[in-house]
C-alpha positions as CSV (number, residue, x, y, z in Angstrom):
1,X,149.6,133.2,141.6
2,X,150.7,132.4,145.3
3,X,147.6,133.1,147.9
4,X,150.3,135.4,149.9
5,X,149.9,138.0,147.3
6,X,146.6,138.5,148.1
7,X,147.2,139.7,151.9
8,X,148.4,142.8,151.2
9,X,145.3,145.0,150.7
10,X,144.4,145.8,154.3
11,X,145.8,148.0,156.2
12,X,147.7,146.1,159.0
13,X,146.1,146.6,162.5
14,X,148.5,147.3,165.5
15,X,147.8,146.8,169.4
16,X,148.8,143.4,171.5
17,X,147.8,141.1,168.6
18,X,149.8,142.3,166.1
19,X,152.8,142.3,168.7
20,X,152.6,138.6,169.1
21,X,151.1,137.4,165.9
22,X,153.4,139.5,163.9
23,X,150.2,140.8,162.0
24,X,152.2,143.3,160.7
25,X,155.3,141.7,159.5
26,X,153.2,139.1,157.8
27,X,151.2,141.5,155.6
28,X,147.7,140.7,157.4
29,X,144.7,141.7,159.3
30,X,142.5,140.5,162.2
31,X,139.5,140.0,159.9
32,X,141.3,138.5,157.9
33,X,142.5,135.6,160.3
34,X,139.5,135.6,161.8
35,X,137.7,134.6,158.9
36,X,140.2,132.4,157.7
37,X,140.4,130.2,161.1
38,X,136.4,130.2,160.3
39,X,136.6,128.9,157.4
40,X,139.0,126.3,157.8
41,X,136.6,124.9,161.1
42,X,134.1,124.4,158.3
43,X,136.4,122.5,156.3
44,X,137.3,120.2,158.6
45,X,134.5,120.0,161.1
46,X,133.6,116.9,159.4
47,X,136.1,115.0,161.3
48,X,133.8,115.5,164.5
49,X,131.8,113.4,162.7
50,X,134.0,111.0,160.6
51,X,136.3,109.8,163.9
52,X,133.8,108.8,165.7
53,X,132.3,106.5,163.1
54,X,135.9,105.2,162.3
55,X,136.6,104.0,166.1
56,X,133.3,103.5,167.1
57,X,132.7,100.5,164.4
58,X,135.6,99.1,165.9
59,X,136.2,96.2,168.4
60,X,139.0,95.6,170.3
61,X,140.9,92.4,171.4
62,X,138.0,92.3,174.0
63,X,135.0,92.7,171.8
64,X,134.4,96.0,173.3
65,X,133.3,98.9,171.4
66,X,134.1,103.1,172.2
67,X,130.8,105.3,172.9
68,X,130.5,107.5,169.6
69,X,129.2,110.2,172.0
70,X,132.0,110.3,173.8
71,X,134.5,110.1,171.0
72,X,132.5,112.9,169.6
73,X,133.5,114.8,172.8
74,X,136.8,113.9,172.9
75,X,137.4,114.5,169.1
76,X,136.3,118.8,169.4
77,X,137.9,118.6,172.8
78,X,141.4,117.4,171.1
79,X,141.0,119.5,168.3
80,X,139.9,122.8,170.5
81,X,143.0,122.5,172.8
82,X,145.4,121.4,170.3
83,X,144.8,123.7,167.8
84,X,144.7,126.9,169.8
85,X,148.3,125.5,171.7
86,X,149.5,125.8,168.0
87,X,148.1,128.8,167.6
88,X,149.5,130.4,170.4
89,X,153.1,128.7,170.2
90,X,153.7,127.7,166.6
91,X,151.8,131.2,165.2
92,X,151.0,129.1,162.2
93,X,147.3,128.9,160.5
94,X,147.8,125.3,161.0
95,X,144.6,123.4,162.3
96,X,145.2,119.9,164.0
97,X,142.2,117.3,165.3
98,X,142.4,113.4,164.5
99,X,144.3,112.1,161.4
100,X,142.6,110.5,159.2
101,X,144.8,107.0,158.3
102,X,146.1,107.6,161.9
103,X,142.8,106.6,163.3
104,X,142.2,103.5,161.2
105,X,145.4,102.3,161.9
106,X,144.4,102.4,165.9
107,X,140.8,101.1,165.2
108,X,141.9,98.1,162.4
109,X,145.4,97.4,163.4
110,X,146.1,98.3,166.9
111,X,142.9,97.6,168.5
112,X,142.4,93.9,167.5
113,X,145.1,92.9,169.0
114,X,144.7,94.6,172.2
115,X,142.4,96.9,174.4
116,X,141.4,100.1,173.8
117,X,143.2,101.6,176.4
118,X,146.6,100.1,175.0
119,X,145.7,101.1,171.7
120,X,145.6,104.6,173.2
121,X,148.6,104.4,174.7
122,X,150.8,103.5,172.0
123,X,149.4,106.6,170.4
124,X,150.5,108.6,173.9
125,X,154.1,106.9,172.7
126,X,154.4,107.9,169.1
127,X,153.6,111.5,170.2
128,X,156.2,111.5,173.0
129,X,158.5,109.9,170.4
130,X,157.8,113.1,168.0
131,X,157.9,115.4,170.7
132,X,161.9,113.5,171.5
133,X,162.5,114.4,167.9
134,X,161.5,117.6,167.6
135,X,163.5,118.7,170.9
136,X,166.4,117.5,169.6
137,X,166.7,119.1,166.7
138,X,166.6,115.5,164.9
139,X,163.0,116.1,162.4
140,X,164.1,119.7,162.3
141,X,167.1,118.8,160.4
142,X,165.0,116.0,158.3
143,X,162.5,118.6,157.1
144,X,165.3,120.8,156.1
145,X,167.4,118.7,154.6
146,X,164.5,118.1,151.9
147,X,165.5,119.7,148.7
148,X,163.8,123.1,148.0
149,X,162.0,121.5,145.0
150,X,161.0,118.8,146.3
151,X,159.2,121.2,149.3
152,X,157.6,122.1,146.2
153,X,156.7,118.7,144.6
154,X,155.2,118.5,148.3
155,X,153.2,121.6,148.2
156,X,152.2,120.9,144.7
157,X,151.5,116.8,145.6
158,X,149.0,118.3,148.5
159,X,147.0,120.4,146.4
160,X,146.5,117.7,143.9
161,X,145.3,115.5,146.9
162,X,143.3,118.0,148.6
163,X,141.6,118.8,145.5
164,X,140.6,114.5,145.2
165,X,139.4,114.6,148.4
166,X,136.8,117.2,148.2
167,X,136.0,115.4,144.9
168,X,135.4,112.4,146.8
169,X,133.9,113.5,149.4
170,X,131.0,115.3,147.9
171,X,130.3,112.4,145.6
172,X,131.4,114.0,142.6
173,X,134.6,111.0,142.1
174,X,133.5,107.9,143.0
175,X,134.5,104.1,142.4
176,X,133.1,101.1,142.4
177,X,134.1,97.2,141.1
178,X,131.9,97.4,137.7
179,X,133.3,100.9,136.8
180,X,137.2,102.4,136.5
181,X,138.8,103.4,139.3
182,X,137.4,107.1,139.1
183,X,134.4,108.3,137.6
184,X,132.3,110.8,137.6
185,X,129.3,110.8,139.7
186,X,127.0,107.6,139.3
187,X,128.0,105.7,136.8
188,X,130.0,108.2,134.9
189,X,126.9,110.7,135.3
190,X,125.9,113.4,137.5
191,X,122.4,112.9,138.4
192,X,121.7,113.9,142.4
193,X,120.8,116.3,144.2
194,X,123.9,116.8,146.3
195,X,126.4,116.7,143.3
196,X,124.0,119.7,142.5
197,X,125.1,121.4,145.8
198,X,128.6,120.9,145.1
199,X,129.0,122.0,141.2
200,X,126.7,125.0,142.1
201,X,129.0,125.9,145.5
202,X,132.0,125.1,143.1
203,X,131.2,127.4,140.4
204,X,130.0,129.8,143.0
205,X,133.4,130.0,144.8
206,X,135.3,129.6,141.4
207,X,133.6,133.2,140.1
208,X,133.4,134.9,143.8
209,X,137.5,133.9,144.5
210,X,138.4,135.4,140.9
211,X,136.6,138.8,142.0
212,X,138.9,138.6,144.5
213,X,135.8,139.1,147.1
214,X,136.5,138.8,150.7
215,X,135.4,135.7,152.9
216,X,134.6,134.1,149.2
217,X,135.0,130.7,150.3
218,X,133.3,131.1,153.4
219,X,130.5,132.5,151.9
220,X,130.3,129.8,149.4
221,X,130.1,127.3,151.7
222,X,127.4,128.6,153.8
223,X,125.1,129.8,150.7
224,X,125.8,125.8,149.5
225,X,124.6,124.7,153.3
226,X,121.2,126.5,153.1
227,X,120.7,125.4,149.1
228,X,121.1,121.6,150.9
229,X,119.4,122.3,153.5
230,X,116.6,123.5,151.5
231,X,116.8,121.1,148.9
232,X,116.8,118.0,151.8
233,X,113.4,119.1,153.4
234,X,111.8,119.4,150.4
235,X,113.7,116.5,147.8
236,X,113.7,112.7,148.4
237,X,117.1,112.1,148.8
238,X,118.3,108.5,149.5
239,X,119.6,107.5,152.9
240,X,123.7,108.5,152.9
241,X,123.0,110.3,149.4
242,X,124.9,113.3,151.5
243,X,127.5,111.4,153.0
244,X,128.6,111.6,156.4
245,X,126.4,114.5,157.1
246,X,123.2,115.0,156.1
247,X,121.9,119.1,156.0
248,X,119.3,118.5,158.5
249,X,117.8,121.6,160.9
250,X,118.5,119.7,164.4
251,X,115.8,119.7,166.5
252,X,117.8,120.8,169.1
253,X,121.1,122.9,169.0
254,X,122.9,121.9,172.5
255,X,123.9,119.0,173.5
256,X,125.9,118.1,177.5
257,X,129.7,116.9,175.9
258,X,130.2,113.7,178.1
259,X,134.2,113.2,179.2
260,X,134.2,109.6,180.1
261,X,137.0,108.1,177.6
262,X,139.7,111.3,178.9
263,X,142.6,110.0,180.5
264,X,141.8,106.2,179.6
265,X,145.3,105.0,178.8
266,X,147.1,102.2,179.3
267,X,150.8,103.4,177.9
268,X,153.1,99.8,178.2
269,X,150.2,97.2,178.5
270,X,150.1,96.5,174.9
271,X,153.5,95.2,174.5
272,X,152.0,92.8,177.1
273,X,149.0,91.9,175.4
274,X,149.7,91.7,172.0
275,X,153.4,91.1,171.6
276,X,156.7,93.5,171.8
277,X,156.8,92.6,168.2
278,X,153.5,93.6,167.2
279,X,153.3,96.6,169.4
280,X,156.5,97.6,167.8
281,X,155.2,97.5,164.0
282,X,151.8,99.0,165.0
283,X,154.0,102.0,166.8
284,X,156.1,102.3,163.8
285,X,153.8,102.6,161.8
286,X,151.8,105.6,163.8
287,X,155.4,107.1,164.4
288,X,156.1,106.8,160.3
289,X,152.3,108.4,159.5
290,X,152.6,111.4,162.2
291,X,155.6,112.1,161.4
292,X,155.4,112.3,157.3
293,X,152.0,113.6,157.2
294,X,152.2,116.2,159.1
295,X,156.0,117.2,157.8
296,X,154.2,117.2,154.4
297,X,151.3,119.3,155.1
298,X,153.7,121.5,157.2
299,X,156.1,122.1,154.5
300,X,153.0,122.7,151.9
301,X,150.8,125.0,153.7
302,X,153.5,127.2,154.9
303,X,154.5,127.0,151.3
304,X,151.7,128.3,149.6
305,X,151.0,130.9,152.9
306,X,154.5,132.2,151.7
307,X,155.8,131.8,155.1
308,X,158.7,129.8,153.6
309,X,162.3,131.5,153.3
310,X,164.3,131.5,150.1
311,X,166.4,128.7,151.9
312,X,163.0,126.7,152.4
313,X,162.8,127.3,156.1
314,X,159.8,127.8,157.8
315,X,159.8,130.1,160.7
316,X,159.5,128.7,164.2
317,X,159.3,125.2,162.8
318,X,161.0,124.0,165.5
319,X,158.1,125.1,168.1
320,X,155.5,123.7,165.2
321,X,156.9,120.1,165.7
322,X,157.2,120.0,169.0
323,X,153.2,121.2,169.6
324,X,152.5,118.6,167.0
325,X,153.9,115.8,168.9
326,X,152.6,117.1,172.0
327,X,149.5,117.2,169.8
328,X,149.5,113.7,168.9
329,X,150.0,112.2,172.4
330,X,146.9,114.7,173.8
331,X,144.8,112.5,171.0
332,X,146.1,109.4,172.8
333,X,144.9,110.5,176.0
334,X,141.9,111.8,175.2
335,X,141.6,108.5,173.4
336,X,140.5,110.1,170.0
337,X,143.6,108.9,168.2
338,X,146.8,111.1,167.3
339,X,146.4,114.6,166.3
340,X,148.5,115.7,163.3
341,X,148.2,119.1,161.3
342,X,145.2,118.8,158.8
343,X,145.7,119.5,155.2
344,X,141.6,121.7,155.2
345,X,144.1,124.5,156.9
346,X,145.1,125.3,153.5
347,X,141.2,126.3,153.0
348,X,141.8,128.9,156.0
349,X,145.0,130.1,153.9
350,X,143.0,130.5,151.2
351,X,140.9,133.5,152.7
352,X,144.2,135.1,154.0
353,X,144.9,133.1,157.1
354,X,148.6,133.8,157.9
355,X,149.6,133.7,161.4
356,X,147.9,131.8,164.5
357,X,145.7,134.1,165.2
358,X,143.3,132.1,162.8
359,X,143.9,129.2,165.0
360,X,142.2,130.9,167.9
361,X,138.7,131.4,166.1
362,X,139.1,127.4,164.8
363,X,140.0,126.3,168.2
364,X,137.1,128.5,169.4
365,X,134.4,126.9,167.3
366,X,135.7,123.7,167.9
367,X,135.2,124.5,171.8
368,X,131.4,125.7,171.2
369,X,130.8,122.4,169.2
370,X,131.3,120.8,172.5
371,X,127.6,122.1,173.1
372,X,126.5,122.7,169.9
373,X,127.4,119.4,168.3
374,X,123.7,119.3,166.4
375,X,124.8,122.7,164.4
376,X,127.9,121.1,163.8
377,X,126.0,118.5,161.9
378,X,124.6,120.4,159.3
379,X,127.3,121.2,157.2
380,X,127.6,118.8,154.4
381,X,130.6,117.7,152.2
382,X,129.2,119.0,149.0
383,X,129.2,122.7,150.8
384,X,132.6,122.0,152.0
385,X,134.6,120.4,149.9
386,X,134.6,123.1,147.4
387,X,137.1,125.0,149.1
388,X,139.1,121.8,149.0
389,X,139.0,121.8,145.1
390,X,139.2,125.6,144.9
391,X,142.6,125.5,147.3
392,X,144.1,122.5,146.1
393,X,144.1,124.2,142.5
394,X,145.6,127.4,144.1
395,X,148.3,125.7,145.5
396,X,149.5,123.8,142.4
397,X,150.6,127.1,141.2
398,X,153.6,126.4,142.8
399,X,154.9,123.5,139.9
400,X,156.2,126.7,138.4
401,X,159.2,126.7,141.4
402,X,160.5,123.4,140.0
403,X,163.4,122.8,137.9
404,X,161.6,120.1,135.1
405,X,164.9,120.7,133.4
406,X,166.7,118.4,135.6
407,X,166.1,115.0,135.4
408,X,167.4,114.4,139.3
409,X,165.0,116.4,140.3
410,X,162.0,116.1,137.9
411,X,161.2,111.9,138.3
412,X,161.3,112.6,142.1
413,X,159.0,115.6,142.3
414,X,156.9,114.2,139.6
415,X,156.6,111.2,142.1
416,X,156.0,113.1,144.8
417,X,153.0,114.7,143.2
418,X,151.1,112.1,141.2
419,X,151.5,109.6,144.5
420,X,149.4,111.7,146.9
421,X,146.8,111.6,144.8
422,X,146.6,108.6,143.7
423,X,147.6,106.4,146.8
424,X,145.2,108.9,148.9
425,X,148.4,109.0,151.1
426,X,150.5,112.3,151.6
427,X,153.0,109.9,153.5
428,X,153.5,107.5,150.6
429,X,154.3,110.5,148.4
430,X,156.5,111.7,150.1
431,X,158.4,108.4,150.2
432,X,158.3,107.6,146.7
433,X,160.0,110.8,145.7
434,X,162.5,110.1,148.6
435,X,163.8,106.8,147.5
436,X,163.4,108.0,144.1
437,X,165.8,111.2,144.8
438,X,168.1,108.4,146.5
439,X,168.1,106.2,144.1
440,X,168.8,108.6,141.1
441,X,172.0,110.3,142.8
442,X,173.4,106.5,143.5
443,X,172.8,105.7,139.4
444,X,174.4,108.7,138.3
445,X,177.1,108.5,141.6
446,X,176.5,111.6,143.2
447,X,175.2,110.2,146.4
448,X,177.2,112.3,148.4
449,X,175.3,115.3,147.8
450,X,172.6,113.9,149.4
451,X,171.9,115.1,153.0
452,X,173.2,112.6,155.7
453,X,169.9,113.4,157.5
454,X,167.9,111.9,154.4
455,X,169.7,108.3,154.2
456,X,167.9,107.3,157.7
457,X,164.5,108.7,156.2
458,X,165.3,106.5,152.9
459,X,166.1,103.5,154.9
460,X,162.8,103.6,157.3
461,X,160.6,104.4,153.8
462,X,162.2,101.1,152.2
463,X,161.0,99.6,155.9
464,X,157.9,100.8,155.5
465,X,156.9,100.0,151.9
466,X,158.0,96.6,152.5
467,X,156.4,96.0,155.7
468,X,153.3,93.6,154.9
469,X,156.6,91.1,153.6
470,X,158.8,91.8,156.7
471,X,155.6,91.1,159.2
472,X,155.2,87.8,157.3
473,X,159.0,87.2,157.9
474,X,158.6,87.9,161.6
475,X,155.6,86.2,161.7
476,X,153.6,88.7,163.2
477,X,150.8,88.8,161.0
């Protein structure tokens, strides 16, 4: 059953906001977006968190080392401004703030080879470089060029991986050298306290979303805060048994943002520092991970929102792009890494987010964590992540829209599916089911029916699976 269904109940508001939201036309409510741009802020407000500790363990070329209160900072400020552009412009419940992968490119490839500055401005390049493509038309045509089911595979490839990644992150999937590659819990057993939190929140959600109660996920998740909370003031939980964030009552809620690292950019002087060859492979590869990701979670989200046409188009896509390269290069100059549409907006989607409206109340509390960064810190993965799990079921509904009839088309979207997942890249999944699509219509000669907009994409994938080879060729390891 596709989560659009399920925002038709309401009775549509009118007034200013419905004339340029298209409330209305999109079978929604305010309370409805407002809740869903709520909960999505909880699902990804872990990232206001989880950047900073990604770039502040991190030494450039110089030995030098970013304040993590100031990336905190920079990290809601990015994701406040960029968010609420999108919003506003793209009227899509599509949440942006630092991209995971994005960021540990620019803290474990970029920044060793030059200073942080630099490191920032190459990311200020790939966004301008999206932005280029966006305006003219060029990732427009890309995305649309995509076969319809393989927009599907995409959809259904996302859900899969959102789902592992609320797994992981609450602890309830884990790995380690003397067990297989997944297991559950500790040693193929659940035994903590938080994995408690997030089976009970799980369950919780599971039974409140199938009542079809309102603001069920964003209940869940603050009933499974105060049940951690709870159980960490009065349990002996080992240090980093929670995760990134531990449910702790801060002993103060504000907190003065400090600005220092905005505008610290050096746009050219890595090519300088490090080599026009190694700034180029470092900026393709930030220009190959924006560009994928976020075209993937795009295409999915809308997908499962049913904001996609029969055609596959998504509506003001055009406008979407653009604001995510924009997006991107804002990350550079705030020097919290790129930007890029998150995949926890489905999470928003799920509670009936449908237009950009919810991006005004995410945006909103990711202004007030500015001050209230403490509060922001109390939310842990295992209250979370559920909605990951819960969402990333929801949206493999859409399997069902895919020809498995058709060999040219089933190996690929199969490919695209079980990739995500299991790569933890929505980038690489996307590329596997594009050089598989290729490769399939060349063996059974009907190459020509693929787009002429999709043999570049096929070309830079091959590029970029084979890239660790090429830098050895070029020497620029």
């Amino acid at each position: 059953m596709s989560l659009s269904k399920n925002a038709q109940a309401d009775p549509p508001p009118s007034g200013p906001l419905d004339r340029w939201f298209d409330l209305t036309g999109r079978g929604t409510s305010v309370a409805r977006e407002l809740r869903g741009g709520v909960t999505t802020f909880f699902a990804m407000a872990y990232i206001i968190l989880l950047n900073p500790i990604i770039l502040g363990k991190a030494r450039d070329v110089t030995g030098a080392a970013l304040s993590v209160p100031q990336l905190t900072t920079m990290t809601a400020l990015s994701a406040a401004v960029t968010t609420v552009i999108m919003g506003l412009v793209g009227n899509a419940p599509l949440a942006l703030a630092a991209g995971l992968g994005i960021n540990a490119v620019v803290a474990f490839q970029a920044a060793p080879v030059m200073t942080w500055p630099q490191a920032m401005g190459l990311v200020v390049i790939e966004g301008v470089i999206i932005v280029v493509l966006a305006l003219t038309g060029i990732r427009e045509r890309i995305m649309n060029s995509i076969p319809l089911a393989l927009k599907h595979a995409i959809a259904v490839g996302i859900g899969a991986f959102l789902a592992l990644v609320g797994l992981v992150d609450a602890g309830f999937v884990t790995s380690s050298a003397t067990s297989p590659p997944l297991a559950l819990g500790t040693g193929g057993h659940l035994e903590t306290w938080p994995t408690l939190v997030f089976a009970g929140t799980l369950l919780l959600m599971i039974a409140l979303y199938a009542r079809r109660m309102p603001g069920a996920i964003l209940l869940s998740i603050i009933v499974g805060t105060v049940a951690a909370v709870v159980i960490e003031a009065n349990a002996s939980i080992p240090k980093g048994g929670w995760g990134v964030v531990t449910p702790d009552m801060p002993d103060k809620l504000f907190a003065a943002p400090d600005f220092g690292l905005f505008g610290e950019v050096d746009l050219f002087g890595g090519f300088g520092r490090a080599g026009v060859i190694t700034a180029l492979v470092v900026l393709f590869t930030l220009v190959l991970s924006g560009f994928f990701d976020a075209m993937g979670t795009i295409l999915g989200i809308s997908d499962e929102a049913g904001l996609v046409g029969e055609r596959g188009e998504v509506p003001r896509l055009g406008r979407i792009l653009s604001v995510d390269g924009l997006s991107a290069a804002f990350g550079g100059l705030t020097s919290s890494s790129a930007n890029t549409v998150f995949v926890e907006s489905a999470a928003g989607v799920g509670e009936g987010a449908r237009t950009g409206l919810a991006n005004l109340a995410t945006g909103a509390l990711f202004a007030a964590t500015l001050l209230l960064t403490p509060l922001a810190a109390v939310v842990p993965a295992q209250a979370a992540a559920p909605a990951l799990v819960v969402v990333g079921a929801l949206m493999m509904t859409q399997v069902a829209k895919v020809d498995w009839s058709d060999l040219e088309i089933t190996i690929p979207a199969f490919l695209t599916i079980v990739l995500m997942p299991f790569t933890y890249s929505i980038t690489i999944g996307i590329g596997g089911g594009m050089v598989g699509y290729a490769a399939i219509k060349i063996a059974v000669g009907r190459w020509r029916e693929v787009s002429v907009w999709l043999w570049p994409v096929v070309a830079l994938f091959l590029v970029f699976f084979a890239i660790h080879p090429i830098e050895e060729w070029l020497n620029v390891k």
